[in-house]
Each structure stands twice: as structure tokens, then as C-alpha cells.
Kinemage of the C-alpha trace (Angstrom):
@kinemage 1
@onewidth
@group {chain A} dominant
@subgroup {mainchain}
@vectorlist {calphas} color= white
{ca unk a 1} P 0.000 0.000 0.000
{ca unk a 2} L 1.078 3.383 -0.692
{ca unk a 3} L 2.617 5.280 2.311
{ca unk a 4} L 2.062 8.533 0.873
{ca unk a 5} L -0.778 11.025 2.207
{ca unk a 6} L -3.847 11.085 0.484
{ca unk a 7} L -5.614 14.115 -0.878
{ca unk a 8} L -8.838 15.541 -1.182
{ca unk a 9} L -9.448 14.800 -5.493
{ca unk a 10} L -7.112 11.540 -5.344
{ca unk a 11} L -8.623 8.440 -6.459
{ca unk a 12} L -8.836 7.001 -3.598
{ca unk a 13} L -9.687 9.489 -1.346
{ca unk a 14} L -13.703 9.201 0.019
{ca unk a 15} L -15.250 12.686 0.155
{ca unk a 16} L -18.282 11.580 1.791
{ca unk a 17} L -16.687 10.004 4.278
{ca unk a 18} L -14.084 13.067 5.363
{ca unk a 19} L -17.453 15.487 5.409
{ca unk a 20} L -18.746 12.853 7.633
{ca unk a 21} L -16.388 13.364 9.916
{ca unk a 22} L -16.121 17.239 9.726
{ca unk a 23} L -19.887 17.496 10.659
{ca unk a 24} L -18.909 15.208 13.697
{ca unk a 25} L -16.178 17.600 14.627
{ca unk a 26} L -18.283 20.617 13.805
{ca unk a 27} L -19.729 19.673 17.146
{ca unk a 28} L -18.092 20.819 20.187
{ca unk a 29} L -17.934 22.736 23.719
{ca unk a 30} L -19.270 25.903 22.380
{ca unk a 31} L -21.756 24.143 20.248
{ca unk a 32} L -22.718 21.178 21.434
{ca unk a 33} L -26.633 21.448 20.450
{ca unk a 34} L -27.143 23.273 16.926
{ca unk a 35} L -29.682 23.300 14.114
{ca unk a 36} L -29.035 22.095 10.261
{ca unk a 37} L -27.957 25.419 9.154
{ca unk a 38} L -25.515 25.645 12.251
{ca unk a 39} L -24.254 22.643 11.223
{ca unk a 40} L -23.425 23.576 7.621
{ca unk a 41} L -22.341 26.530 8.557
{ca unk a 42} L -19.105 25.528 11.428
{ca unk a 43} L -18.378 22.289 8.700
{ca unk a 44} L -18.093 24.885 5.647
{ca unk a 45} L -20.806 23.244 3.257
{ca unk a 46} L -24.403 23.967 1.851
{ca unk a 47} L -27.335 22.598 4.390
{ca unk a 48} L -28.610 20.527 1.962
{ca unk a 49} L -25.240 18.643 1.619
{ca unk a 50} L -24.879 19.146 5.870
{ca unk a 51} L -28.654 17.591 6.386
{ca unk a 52} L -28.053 14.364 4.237
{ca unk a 53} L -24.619 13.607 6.545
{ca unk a 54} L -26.709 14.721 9.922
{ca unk a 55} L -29.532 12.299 9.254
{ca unk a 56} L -27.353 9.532 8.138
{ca unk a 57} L -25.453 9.837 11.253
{ca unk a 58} L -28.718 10.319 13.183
{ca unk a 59} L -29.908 6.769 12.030
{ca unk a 60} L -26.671 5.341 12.801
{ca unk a 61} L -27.111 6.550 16.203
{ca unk a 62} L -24.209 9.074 16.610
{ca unk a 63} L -26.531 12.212 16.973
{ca unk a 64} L -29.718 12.649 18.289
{ca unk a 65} L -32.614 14.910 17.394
{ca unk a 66} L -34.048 17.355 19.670
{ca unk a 67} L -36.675 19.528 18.542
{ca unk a 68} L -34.907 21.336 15.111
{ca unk a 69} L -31.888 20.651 16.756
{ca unk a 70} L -29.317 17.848 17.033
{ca unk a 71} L -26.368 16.799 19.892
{ca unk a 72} L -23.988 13.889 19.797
{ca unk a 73} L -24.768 10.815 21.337
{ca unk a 74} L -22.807 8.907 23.823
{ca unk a 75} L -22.185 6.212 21.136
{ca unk a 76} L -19.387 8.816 19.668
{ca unk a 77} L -17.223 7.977 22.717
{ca unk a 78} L -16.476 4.523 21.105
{ca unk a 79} L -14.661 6.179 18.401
{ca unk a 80} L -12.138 7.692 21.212
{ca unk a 81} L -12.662 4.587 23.214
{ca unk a 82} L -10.661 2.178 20.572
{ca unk a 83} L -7.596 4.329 20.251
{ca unk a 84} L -7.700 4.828 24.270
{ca unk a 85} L -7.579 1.042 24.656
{ca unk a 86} L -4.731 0.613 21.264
{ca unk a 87} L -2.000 1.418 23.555
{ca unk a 88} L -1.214 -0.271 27.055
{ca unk a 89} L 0.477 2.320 28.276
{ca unk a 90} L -1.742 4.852 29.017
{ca unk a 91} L -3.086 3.498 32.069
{ca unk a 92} L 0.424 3.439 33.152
{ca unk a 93} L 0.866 6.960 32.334
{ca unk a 94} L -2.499 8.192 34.061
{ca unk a 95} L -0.831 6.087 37.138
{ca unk a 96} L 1.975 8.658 36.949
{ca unk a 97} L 0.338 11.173 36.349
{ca unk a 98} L -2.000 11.202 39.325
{ca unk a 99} L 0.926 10.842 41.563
{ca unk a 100} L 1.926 14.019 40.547
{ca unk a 101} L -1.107 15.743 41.055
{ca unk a 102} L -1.065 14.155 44.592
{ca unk a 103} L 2.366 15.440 45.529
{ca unk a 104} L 2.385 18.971 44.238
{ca unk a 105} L -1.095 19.387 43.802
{ca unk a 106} L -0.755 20.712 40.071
{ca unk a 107} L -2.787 19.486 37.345
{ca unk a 108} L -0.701 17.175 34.671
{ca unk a 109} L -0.987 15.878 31.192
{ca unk a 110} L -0.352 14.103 28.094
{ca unk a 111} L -1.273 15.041 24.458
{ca unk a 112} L -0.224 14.789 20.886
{ca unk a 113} L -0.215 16.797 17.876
{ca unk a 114} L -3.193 16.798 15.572
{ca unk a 115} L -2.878 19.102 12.888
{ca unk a 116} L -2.536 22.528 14.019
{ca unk a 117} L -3.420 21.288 18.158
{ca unk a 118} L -2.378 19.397 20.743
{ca unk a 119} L -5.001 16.785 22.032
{ca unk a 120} L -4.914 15.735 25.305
{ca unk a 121} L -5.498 12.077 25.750
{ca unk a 122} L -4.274 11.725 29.749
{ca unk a 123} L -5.365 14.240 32.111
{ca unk a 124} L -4.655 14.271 35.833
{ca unk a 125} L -6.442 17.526 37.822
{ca unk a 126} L -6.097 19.445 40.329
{ca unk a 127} L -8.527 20.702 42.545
{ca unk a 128} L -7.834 24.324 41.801
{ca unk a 129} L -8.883 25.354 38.230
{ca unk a 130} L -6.515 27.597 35.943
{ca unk a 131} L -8.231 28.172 32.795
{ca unk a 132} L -11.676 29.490 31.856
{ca unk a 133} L -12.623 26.422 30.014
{ca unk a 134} L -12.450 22.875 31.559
{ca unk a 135} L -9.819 20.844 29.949
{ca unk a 136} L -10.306 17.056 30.080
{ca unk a 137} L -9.461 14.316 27.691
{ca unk a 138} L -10.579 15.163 23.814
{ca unk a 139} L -9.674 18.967 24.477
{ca unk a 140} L -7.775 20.784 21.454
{ca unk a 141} L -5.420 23.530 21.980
{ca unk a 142} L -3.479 25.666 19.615
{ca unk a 143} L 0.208 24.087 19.302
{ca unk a 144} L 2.380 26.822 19.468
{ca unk a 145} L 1.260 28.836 22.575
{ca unk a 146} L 1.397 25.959 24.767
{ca unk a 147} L 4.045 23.760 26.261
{ca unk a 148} L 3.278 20.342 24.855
{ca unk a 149} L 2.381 21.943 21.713
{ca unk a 150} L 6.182 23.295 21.672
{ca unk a 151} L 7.495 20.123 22.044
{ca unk a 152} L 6.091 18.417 19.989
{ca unk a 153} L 7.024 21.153 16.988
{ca unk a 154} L 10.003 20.733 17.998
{ca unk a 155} L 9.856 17.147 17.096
{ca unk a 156} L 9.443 17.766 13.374
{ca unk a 157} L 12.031 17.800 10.879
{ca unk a 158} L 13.027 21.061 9.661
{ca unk a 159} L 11.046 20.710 6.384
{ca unk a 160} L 7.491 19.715 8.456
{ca unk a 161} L 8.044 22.978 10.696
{ca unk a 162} L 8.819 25.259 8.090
{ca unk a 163} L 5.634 23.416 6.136
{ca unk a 164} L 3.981 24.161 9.597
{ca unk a 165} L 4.851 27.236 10.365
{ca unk a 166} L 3.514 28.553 6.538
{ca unk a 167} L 0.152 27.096 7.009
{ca unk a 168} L -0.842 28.762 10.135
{ca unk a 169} L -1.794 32.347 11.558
{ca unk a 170} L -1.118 33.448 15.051
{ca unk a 171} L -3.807 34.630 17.454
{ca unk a 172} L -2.231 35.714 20.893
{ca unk a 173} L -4.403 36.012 23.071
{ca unk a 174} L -2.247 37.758 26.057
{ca unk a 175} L 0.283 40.138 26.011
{ca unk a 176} L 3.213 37.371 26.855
{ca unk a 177} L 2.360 35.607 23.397
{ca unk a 178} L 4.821 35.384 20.580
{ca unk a 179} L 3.595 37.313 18.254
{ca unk a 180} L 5.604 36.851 14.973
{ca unk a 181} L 6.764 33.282 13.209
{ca unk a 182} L 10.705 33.889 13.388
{ca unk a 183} L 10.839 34.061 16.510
{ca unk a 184} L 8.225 31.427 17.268
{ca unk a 185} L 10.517 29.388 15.195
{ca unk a 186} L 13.730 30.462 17.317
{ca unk a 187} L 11.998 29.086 20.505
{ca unk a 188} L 10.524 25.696 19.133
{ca unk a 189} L 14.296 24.992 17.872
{ca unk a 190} L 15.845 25.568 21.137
{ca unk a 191} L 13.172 23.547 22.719
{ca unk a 192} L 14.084 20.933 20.534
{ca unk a 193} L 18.005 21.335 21.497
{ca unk a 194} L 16.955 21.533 25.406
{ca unk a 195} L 14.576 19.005 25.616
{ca unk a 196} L 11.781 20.705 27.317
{ca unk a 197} L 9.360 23.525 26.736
{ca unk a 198} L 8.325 26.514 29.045
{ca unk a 199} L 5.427 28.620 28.308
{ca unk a 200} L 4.407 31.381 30.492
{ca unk a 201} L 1.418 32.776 30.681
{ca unk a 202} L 1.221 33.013 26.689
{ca unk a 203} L -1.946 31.128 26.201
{ca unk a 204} L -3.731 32.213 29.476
{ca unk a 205} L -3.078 35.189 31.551
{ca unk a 206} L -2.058 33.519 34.945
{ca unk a 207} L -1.131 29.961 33.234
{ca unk a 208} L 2.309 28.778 33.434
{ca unk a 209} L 3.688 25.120 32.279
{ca unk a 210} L 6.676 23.008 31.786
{ca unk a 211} L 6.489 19.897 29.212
{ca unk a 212} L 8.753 16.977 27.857
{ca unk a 213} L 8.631 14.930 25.030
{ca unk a 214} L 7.611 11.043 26.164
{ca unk a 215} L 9.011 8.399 24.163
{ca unk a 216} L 9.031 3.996 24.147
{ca unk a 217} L 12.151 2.585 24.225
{ca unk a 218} L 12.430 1.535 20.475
{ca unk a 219} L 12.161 5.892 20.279
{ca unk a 220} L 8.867 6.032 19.266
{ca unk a 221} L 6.933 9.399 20.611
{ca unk a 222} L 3.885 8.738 22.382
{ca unk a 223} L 3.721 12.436 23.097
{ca unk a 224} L 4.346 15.104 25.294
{ca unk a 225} L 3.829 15.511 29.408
{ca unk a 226} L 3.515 18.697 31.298
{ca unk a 227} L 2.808 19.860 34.722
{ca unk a 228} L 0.719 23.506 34.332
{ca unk a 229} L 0.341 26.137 37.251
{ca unk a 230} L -0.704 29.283 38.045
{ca unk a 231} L 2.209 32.047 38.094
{ca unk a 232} L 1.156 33.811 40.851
{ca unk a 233} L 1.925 30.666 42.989
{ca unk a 234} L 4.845 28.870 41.211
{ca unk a 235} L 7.753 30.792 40.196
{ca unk a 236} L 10.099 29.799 37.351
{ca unk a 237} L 12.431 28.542 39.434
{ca unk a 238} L 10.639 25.820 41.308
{ca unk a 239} L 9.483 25.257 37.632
{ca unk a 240} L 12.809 24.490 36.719
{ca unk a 241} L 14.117 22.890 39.732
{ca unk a 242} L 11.170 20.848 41.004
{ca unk a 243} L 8.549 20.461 37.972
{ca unk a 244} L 10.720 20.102 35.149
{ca unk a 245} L 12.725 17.168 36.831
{ca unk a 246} L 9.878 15.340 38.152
{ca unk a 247} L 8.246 14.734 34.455
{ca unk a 248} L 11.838 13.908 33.393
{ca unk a 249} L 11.629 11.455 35.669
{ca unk a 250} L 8.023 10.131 34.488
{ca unk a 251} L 9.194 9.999 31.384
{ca unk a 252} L 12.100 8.035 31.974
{ca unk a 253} L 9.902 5.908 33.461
{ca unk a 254} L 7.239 5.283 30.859
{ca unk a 255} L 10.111 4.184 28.228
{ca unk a 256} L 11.724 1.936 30.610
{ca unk a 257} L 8.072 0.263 31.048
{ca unk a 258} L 7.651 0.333 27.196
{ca unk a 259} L 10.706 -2.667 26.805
């Protein structure tokens, strides 16, 4: 089979079945309940097109129909549920990651890239809340104004960041964020010749983290780990010192378990 990545217009690429999934995805913590035409509208296609995908998904069971408008159905969660249980170590990894909450009482995660985000698939929380929005398991961030998101850039070769860097747009949101590409680029290549990123306070006012890549022993990334914080109560140098050393440690860890 041909390694190569499809495109939309190849021969064997299935339209239907990619604007199948977009209308799945157009659904989502801001819009979790929506009519047809909201539908069409967040997936980017006529509602004609949008109502033939919503009501074949609807009989499949996948949404459900309430009054002119439509929600997911718990049924989605076995499409997350099969690539939770394709790799063994995540429960080892939640294990870890809980006993970091428990000793410094900081939330702490793992997530990979997907496109243009970082996806968290392990999530240990705190008790204390740092964001606005709740971020569990299935949550999407923008890359490159968080700390996993940094590592993971820095993972690519130099062609796939460059390739990266030209298809997006940066949207800081606080007055820490990088604002311009170069030098965007400048940090994710010394995060890639440290090891670890830091990001502070560029996606959230108030939101500090530290992250490390996470890899099995053959050197295959499963992701990226990080510990995140409020500012006003961690400085950068327990960061350093006490954070940053104790996801090393996890992460040395996971790829000695992955043998």
C-alpha cells in the first residue's frame, strides 16, 4: 500500500466520508446542540449537503434529534474509546500522572499533535482550576502557545516545521504571546536542542507550564507531558528545579516500562 498522504481529489480518497467526519467535529464545547444550518455553517458546506450527513449519522445513532436541533450521542465515545484502549500504556501513564497531582497538587498531562493542536489524551487535575474552560481528555489547543504543543514542533524535521509554520496564523491572546513566526521558530528549535518547553502565561493570563517529550524505548513518541500552574503561585524557578525534573523522571519511566 502506498505510504504517501492522500488528498482531497485523489482516487482514492472518500469525500463523503471526510465530510462525515467534519460534521462530527463541527460539534463541540461551544456548540454542542445546533440546528441544520448551524451545522453547515461551522463544517463549511451547503445545508442541503450538511442535512443528508446529519440524518445519516442520526440513524446510525451518533446524533440525536431534539426539537430542530441535534447533539452527539454517547455512542461517539467509542470512536475515542478504541484508540484509548490501542495502547497499554496509558493506564500506566495516568498512574503517573496522578501521583503528581497528589504530591504537588498541580494538574498534569499528556497530548499529541493533531494538525494545528495538541489533544490531550491523559489528564490528571487538580482541585484548583486555571483556565476558563475545563480541559479534560478530547480537548484541542493551539500548538504553538502551549508547552506540549512546543514540544512536539520541535519534534518535526526542519522541512514539516517550516511546512507548519507557513500554514498557520497566530492569534495571541495575552500580552506574553509570541507574536511573529521567526521568533516562534527560534523558541521551538531551542526547545528541541533543550529538551523541554516553558510557556508562560502566553496562552492564558495567569497559566504557566513546563512539558517533555515522552518516548518507548524503540524511540517512538507517544507524546508530550507537562505539569501547568498558576504564576502567581509557582515561580520559574521551582518550575525548573522541582517540575521540570519530576516529568523527566516520568518519562524516563514510561520508556523503561515500554521494553
Amino acid at each position: 500500500m502506498d505510504e504517501r498522504s492522500l488528498k482531497p481529489g485523489d482516487r482514492d480518497f472518500v469525500s463523503a466520508l471526510a465530510s462525515g467526519l467534519e460534521v462530527l467535529q463541527a460539534f463541540d464545547v461551544d456548540c454542542p446542540r445546533m440546528t441544520l444550518s448551524e451545522v453547515a455553517a461551522r463544517a463549511d458546506m451547503d445545508r442541503a449537503k450538511a442535512r443528508r450527513f446529519v440524518l445519516t449519522l442520526h440513524a446510525l445513532g451518533f446524533v440525536k434529534r431534539i426539537g430542530r436541533q441535534f447533539e452527539l450521542t454517547p455512542k461517539v465515545l467509542q470512536l475515542g474509546y478504541a484508540y484509548q484502549a490501542s495502547n497499554q500504556y496509558r493506564a500506566v501513564i495516568e498512574q503517573y500522572l496522578s501521583e503528581i497531582t497528589v504530591e504537588l497538587g498541580e494538574s498534569s498531562s499528556l497530548a499529541v499533535l493533531d494538525g494545528q493542536d495538541v489533544v490531550y489524551v491523559v489528564r490528571s487535575s487538580a482541585r484548583h482550576r486555571l483556565m476558563a474552560i475545563n480541559l479534560s481528555v478530547g480537548t484541542r489547543l493551539p500548538a504553538v502557545y502551549t508547552s506540549m504543543g512546543r514540544v512536539l514542533l520541535g519534534q518535526l524535521t526542519d522541512k514539516e516545521l517550516d511546512d507548519f509554520l507557513d500554514s498557520i496564523e497566530l492569534n495571541p491572546s495575552t500580552p506574553n504571546a509570541i507574536k511573529a513566526k521567526a521568533p516562534l521558530k527560534q523558541e521551538i528549535l531551542s526547545v528541541r536542542q533543550q529538551g523541554f518547553a516553558i510557556v508562560d502565561q502566553e496562552l492564558d493570563s495567569g497559566l504557566r507550564s513546563v512539558a517533555v517529550p515522552v518516548y518507548t524505548s524503540s524511540n517512538v513518541l507517544l507524546g508530550a507531558l507537562n505539569i501547568s500552574t498558576n504564576a502567581a503561585r509557582v515561580n520559574m524557578e521551582t518550575l525548573m528545579t522541582v517540575y521540570l525534573p519530576r516529568l523527566q523522571d516520568v518519562a524516563a519511566r514510561v520508556k523503561v516500562i515500554t521494553q
